[in-house]
C-alpha positions in Angstrom: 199.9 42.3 22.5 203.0 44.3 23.4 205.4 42.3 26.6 206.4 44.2 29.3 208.9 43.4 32.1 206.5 42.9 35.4 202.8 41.6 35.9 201.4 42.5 39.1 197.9 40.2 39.4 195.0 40.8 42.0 192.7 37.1 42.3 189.6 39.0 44.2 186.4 37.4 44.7 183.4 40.1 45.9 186.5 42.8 45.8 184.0 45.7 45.5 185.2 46.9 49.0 188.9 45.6 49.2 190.1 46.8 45.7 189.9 50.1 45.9 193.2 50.6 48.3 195.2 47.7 46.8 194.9 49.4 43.4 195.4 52.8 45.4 198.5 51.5 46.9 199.7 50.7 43.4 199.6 53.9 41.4 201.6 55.6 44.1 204.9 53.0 43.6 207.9 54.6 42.8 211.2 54.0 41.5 209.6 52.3 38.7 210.6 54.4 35.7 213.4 51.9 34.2 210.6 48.7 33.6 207.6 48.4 32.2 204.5 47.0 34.4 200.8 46.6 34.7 198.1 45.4 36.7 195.5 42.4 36.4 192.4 42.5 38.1 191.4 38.6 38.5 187.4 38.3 38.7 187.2 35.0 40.3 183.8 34.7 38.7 182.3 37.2 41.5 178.8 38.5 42.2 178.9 41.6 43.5 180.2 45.3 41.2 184.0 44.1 41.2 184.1 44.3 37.1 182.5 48.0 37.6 184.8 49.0 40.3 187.5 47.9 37.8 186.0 49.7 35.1 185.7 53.0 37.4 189.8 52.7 38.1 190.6 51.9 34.2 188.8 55.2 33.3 191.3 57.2 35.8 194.2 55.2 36.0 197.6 56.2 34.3 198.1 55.3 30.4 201.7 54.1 30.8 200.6 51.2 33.0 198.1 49.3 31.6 195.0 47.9 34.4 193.7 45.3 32.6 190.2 43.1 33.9 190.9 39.4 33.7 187.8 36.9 34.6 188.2 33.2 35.9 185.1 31.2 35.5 186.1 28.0 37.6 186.1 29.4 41.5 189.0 28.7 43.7 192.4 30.8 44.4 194.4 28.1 42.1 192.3 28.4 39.1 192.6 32.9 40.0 196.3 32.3 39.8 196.4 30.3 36.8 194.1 33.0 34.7 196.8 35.6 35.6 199.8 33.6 34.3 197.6 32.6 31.2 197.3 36.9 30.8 200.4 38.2 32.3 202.3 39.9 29.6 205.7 40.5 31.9 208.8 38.3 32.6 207.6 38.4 36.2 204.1 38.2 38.2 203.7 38.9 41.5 200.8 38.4 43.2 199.0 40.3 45.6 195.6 39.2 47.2 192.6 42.1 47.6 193.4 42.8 51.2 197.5 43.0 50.6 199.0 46.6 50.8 201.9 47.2 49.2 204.9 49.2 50.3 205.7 52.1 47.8 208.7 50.6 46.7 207.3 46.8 46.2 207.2 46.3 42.8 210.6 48.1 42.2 211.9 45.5 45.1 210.8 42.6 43.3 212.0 43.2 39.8 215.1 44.3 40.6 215.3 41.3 42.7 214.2 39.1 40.0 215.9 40.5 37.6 219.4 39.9 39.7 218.5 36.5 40.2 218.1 34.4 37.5 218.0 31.2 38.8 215.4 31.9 41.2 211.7 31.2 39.9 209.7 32.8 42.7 210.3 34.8 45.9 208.2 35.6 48.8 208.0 39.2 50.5 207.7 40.3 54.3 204.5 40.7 55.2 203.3 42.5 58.6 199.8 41.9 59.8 197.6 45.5 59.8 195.0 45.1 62.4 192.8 48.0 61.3 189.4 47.4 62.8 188.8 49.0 66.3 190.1 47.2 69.3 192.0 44.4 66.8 194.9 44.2 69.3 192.5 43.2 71.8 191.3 40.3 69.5 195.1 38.9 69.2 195.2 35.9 71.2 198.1 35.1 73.1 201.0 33.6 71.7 199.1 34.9 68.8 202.7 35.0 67.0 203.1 31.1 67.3 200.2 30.7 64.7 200.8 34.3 62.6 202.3 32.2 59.5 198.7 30.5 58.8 197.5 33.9 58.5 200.2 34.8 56.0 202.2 37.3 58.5 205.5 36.4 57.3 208.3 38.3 59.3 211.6 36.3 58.6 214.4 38.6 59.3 215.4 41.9 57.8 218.1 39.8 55.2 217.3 37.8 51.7 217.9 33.8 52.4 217.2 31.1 50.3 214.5 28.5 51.4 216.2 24.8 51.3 214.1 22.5 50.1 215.3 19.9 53.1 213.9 22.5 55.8 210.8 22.3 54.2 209.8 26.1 54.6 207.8 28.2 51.6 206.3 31.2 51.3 202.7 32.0 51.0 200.8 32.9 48.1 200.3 36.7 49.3 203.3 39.1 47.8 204.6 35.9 46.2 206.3 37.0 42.8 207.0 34.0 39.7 209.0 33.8 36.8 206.5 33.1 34.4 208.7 30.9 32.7 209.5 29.1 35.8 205.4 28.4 36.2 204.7 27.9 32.6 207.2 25.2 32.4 206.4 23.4 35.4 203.0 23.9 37.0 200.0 21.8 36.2 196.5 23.7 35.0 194.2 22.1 37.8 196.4 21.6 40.9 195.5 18.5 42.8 194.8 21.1 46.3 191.9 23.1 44.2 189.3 24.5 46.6 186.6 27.0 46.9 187.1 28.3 50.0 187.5 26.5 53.6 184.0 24.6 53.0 186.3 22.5 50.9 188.2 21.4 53.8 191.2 22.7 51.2 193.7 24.9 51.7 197.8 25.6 50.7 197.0 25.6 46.9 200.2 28.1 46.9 202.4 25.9 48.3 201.7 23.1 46.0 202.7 25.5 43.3 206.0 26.9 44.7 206.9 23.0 45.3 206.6 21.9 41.7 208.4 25.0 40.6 210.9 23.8 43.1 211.0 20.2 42.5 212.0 21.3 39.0 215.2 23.2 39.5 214.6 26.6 40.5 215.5 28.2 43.5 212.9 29.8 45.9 213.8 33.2 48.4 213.0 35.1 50.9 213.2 39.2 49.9 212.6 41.4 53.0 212.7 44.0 50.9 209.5 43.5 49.3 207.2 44.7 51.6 203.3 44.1 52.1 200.6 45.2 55.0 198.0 42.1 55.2 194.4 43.4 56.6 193.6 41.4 58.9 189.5 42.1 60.1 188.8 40.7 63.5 186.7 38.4 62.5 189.9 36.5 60.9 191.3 36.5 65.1 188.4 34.8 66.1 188.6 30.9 67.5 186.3 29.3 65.3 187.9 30.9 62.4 191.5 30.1 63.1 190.3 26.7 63.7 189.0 26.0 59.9 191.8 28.0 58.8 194.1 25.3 60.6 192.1 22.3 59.9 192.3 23.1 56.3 196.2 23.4 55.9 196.5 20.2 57.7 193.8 18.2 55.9 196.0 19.3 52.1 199.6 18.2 54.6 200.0 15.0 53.3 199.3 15.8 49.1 202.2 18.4 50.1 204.3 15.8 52.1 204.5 12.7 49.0 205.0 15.3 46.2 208.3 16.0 47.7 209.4 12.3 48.0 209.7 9.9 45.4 207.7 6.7 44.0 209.5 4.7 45.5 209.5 6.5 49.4 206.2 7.3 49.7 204.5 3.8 50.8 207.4 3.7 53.9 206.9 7.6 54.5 203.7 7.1 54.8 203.9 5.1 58.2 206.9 7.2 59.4 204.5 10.3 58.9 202.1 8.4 60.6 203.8 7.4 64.0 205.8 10.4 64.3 202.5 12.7 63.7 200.5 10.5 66.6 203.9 10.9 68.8 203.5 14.7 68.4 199.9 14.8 69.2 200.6 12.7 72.0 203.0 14.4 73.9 200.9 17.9 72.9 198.4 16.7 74.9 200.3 15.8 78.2 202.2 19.2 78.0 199.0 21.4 77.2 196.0 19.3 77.0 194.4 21.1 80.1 194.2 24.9 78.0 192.8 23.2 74.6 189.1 25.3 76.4 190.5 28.1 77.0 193.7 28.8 75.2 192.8 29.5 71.6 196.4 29.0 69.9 196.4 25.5 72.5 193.5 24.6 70.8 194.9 25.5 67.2 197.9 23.3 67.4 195.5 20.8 68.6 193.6 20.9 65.4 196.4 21.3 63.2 198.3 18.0 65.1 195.1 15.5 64.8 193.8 16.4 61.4 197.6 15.7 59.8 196.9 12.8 61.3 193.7 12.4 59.2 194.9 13.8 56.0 196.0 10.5 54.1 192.7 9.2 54.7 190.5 12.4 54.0 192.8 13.7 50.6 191.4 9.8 49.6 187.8 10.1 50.3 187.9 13.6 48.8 189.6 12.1 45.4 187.0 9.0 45.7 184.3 11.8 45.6 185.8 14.1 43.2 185.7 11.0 40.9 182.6 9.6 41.0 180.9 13.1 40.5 182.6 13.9 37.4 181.2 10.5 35.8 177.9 11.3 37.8 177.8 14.7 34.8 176.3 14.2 31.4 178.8 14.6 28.6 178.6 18.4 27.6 180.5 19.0 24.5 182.9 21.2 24.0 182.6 22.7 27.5 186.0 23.7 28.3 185.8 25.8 25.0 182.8 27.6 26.0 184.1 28.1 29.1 186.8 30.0 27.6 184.7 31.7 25.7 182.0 32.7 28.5 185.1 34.2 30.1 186.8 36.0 27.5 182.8 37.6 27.0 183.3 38.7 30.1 186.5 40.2 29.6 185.6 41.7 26.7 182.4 43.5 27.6 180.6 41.5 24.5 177.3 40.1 26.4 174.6 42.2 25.3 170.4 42.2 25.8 167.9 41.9 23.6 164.4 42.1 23.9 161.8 40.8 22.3 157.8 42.4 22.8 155.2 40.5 24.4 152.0 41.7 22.5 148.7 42.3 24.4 145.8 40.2 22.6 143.1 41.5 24.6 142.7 45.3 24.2 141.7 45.8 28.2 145.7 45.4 28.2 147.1 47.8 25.4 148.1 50.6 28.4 151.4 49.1 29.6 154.2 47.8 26.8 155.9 44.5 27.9 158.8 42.9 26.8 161.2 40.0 28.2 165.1 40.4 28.0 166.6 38.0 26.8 170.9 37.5 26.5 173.1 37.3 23.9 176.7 37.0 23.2 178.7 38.6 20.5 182.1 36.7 18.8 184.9 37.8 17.6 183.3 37.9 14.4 180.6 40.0 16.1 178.1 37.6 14.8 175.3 36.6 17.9 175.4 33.4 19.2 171.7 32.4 21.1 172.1 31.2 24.9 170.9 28.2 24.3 175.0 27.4 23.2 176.8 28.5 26.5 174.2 28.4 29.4 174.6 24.5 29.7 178.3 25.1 30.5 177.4 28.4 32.7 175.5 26.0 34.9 177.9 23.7 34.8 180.8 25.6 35.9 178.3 27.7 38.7 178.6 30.6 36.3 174.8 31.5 36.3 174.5 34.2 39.3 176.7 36.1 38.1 175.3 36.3 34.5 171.7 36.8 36.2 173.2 40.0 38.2 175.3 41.2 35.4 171.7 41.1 33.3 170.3 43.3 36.0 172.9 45.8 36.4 173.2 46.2 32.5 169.6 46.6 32.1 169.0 48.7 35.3 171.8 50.9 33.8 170.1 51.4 30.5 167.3 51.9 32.1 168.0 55.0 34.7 169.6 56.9 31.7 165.9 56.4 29.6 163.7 56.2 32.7 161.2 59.0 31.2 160.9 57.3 28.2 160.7 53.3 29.4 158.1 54.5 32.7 154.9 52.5 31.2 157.0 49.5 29.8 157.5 46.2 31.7 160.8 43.9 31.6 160.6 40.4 32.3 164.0 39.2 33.2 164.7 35.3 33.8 166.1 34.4 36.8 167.8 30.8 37.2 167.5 28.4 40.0 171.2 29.0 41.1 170.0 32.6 41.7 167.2 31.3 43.4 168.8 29.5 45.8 171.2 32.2 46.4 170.9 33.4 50.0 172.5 37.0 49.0 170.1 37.7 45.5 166.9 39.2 47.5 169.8 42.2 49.3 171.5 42.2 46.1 168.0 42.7 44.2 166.7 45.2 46.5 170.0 47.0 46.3 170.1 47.6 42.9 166.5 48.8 42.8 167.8 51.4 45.4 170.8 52.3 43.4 169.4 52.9 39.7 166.1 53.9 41.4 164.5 51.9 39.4 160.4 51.4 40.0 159.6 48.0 41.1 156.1 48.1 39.0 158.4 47.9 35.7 159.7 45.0 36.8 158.5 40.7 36.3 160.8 38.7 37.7 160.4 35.2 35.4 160.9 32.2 37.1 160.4 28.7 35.3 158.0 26.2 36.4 160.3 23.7 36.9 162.6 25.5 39.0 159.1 26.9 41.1 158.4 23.5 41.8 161.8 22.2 43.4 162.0 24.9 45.0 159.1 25.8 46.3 160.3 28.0 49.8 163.1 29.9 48.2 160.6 31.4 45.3 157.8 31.8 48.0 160.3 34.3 49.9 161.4 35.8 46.7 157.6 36.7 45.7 157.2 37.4 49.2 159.7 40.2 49.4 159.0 41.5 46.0 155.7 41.9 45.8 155.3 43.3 48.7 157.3 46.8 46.5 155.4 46.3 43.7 157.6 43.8 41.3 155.1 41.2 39.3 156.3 37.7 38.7 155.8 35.7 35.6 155.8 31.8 36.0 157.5 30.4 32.5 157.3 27.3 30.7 154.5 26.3 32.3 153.6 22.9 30.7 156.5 20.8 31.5 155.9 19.8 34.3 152.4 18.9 35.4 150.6 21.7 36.4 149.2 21.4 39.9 146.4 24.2 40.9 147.5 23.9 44.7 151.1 25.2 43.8 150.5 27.6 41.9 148.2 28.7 44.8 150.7 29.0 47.0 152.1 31.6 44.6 151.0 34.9 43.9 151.9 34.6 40.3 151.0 37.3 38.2 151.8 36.0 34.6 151.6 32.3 33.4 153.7 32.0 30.3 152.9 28.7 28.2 155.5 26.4 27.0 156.5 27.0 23.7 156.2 24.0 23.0 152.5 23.3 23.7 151.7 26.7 21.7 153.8 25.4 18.3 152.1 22.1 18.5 148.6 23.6 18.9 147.2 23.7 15.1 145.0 20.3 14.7 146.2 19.4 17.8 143.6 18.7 20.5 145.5 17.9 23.5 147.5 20.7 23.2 144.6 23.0 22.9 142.7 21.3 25.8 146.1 21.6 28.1 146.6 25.8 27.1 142.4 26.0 27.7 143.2 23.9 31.4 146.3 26.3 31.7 144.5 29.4 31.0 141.1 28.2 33.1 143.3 28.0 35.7 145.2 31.1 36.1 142.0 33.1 34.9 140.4 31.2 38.1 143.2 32.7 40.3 143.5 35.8 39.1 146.6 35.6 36.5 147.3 36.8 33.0 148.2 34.2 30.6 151.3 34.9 27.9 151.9 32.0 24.7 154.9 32.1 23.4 156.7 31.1 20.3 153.5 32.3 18.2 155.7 31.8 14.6 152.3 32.5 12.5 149.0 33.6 12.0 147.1 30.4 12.3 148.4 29.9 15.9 147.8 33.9 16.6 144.2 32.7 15.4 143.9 29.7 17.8 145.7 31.4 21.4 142.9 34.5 20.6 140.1 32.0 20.4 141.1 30.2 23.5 141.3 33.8 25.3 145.0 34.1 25.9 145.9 37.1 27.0 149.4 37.7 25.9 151.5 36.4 22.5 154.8 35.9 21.7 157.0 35.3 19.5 158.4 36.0 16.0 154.7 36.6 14.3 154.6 39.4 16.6 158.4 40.7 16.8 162.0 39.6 16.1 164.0 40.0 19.3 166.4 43.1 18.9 168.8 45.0 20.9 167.4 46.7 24.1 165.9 50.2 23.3 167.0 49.9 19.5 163.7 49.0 18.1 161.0 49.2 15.7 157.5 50.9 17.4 154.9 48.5 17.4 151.5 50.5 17.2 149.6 48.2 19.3 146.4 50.0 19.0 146.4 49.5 14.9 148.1 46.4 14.6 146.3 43.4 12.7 146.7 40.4 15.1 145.6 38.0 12.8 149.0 38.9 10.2 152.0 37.1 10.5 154.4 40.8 8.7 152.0 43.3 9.7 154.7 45.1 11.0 157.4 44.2 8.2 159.8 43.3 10.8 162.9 41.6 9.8 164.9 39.5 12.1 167.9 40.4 14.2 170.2 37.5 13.2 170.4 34.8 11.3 
């Protein structure tokens, strides 16, 4: 792919709201006619409509500079940042978070600062804080300026200066611009102060960078003339907010403080640090300890003072953790490739849905079609590659929301534009226990429905047994809600795990879907056929339909009808196929009891 001069990158995670004047801002820059530039949308693996509020700007957007969509699957600003090197086609990359504004003339600024620089690797801009929200100046506490530089409101005079490395002063992340060659060279892949948000207790992952980029030789500025408006909500001015946000910078202090001493200093800085950190507390409290209650930036420097204090000791607990949870995982082979992968799928728009029928046995249920969707990803070769390869990883790596949402929107989608045609059919989509537990899925659900006005009734939410079971309180809610607007719910793989009647009880279950595996093992097998009979007793008893799946051939077709199961699946009924590109299945005329009754042939190989 083609270089060009200068890479401005956007990390965002749930963007959908903050993009749009960002990437407004940035088709109006001027004075940027002599370089060639484009912009990189980072996904940092969101779950809300930042890939389609991408897509909507890429259809619109000017052809001589390129907006390209770039997804991160590990969460956390650093591993953001590190996806937009790893795609940044230009000399430089500056970086702009989703709620910076730049100035019209920001990108000129910065490559024509680079560019007559060339021992600098990265420069910071000006930033001004832009209180938008109503009665924001209010919010500003006093002496709000004293703590404005953890908020990245960086005013440092109106001329270009270098920062020394001995005053120990950097710029934040926000507006930051990086000679590529100065990062690729010199910054690590997983920084040491990786975080996923202030929950981590982690912050300054920008600074860490800038320092090894220094460490190694090149020069870091100040450029006034780059300039950027921060939104700032006020909900970012509150105390309890500022308090985290100061807690976390000093909890990453001291990984900052020994990477800019040697070996040999650090065990007798650590002691200096130490003392002269407890003096400064110390002598805090005498001068001000009386406001810490009622003076909010008192109470800040407060924060910020003790927890340096404490970072040695928590940055050790942290990595004592860290450690024993990655040899708490199972090996997983060849994860960091799928990973890879699962992102550049993502990038690439090559997920697709399939589908795949689920046949009514009992002719009392030939009225409404049903079918379960089921995902797929294409490869470069466009050959399909089964699930089964890359959701071990996607659960890994935290991945799974966001796969389950991006199912529902693409099948939603399809859906509105063929809602005449699909009105009697049902879809059965999966949902996994990350969704689950998700405390945002039920809005995000229920919003979807609302935007694609999509009708509830064509819709089985399918929910494994397993996952029902451990979490009992969260599926109970989810039924709740759902049923309540007419969605149906299908329990799958039920089998595994032993099948108690007073769960499923609790449970409004309108589907029980029998483990594949218990339906393949059923010819001459007796204890599978009595544990499908017990299955199917019971959800007849509470009022549920009963589906087996993976029926691969007539004699288990014969066996599931003479049991009375009402529903069968699998490929002696139909190959699964791309959504709405099928093969019509006369279910009236249809011979049960033959495997190729319908000639289908399958989808892959």
């Amino acid at each position: 792919m083609k270089g060009v001069d200068f890479t401005v990158a956007i990390p965002t995670y749930n963007g959908e709201d903050r993009l749009p004047e960002v990437l407004d801002r940035l088709k109006l820059q001027i004075n940027t006619e002599n370089f060639s530039w484009e912009v990189i949308v980072v996904d940092n693996n969101s779950t809300d409509s930042t890939a389609e509020v991408v897509a909507a700007y890429q259809a619109k957007w000017p052809k001589f500079i390129p907006l390209r969509y770039a997804f991160a699957p590990k969460q956390g600003a650093a591993f953001a940042r590190q996806r937009a090197v790893e795609k940044a086609r230009g000399e430089f990359i500056g970086f702009l978070d989703d709620d910076n504004l730049p100035a019209p003339e920001w990108v000129a600024q910065a490559y024509t600062f680079g560019k007559n620089n060339p021992q600098v690797g990265a420069f910071g801009s000006q930033i001004h804080g832009y209180f938008f929200e109503q009665n924001s100046e209010s919010e500003l506490p006093e002496r709000f300026k004293e703590i404005a530089c953890f908020l990245a409101i960086i005013e440092r005079g109106s001329k270009p200066h270098l920062y020394e490395p001995r005053k120990k002063m950097l710029p934040p992340g926000a507006g930051v611009v990086v000679r590529k060659q100065a990062w690729e060279e010199n910054v690590p892949k997983t920084l040491f102060l990786n975080h996923t948000g202030k929950k981590a207790g982690l912050a300054c992952e920008d600074l860490e960078v800038l320092i090894h980029i220094q460490q190694a030789g090149w020069q870091i500025w100040y450029n006034p003339a780059m300039v950027v408006y921060h939104r700032i909500p006020n909900s970012r001015l509150q105390r309890d907010y500022l308090l985290s946000l100061l807690r976390c910078s000093a909890l990453s202090r001291n990984h900052l403080r020994m990477m800019t001493l040697k070996s040999w200093q650090k065990p007798l800085a650590l002691p200096a640090y130490m003392a002269n950190d407890i003096r400064r507390l110390v002598l805090h409290l005498m001068k001000k300890g009386k406001s810490i209650q009622t003076d909010t930036v008192t109470a800040c420097q407060t924060e910020f003072l003790w927890n340096t204090i404490k970072s040695p000791f928590f940055l050790w607990v942290k990595q004592l953790k860290s450690q024993a949870k990655a040899r708490s995982y199972l090996p997983l082979a060849n994860s960091e490739d799928w990973l890879e992968t699962i992102a550049t799928t993502f990038e690439e728009q090559n997920f697709c849905l399939y589908t795949q029928s689920i046949f009514p046995i009992s002719k009392q249920n030939l009225n409404t079609k049903h079918s379960e969707i089921l995902l797929r990803m294409k490869n470069k070769k466009g050959q399909i590659i089964l699930p089964g390869k890359f959701i071990p990883t996607a659960e890994r790596y935290n991945l799974m929301r966001t796969i389950d949402r991006w199912v529902i929107r693409q099948l939603f989608t399809r859906l509105s534009q063929t809602a005449k045609s699909n009105s009697n059919c049902v879809y059965e989509i999966n949902l996994s226990a990350a969704s689950i537990n998700d405390e945002t899925f039920i809005y995000f659900l229920s919003q979807q429905f609302d935007i694609y006005e999509i009708s509830p009734e064509t819709i089985s939410l399918g929910i494994s047994e397993s996952i029902a079971i451990a979490n009992m309180k969260q599926v109970a809610k989810l039924i709740s809600v759902f049923k309540e607007i007419g969605c149906q719910f299908t329990l799958d793989h039920v089998g595994r795990a032993k099948l108690m009647p007073d769960y499923l009880k609790q449970l409004p279950i309108d589907y029980l879907k029998i483990d594949g595996k218990l339906v393949k093992g059923l010819s001459n097998n007796q204890k599978n056929i009595r544990e499908i009979e017990q299955i199917h007793n019971l959800g007849y008893a509470l009022g549920m339909k009963t589906i087996a799946e993976t029926v691969e051939n007539s004699k288990i077709m014969e066996n599931i009808k003479t049991l009375g199961v009402d529903y069968a699946q699998g490929y002696a009924i139909d190959y699964p196929q791309p959504l709405f590109a099928r093969k019509k299945i006369n279910m009236e005329n249809s011979n049960l009891n033959t495997v190729n009754s319908w000639n289908l042939q399958p989808a892959m190989t």
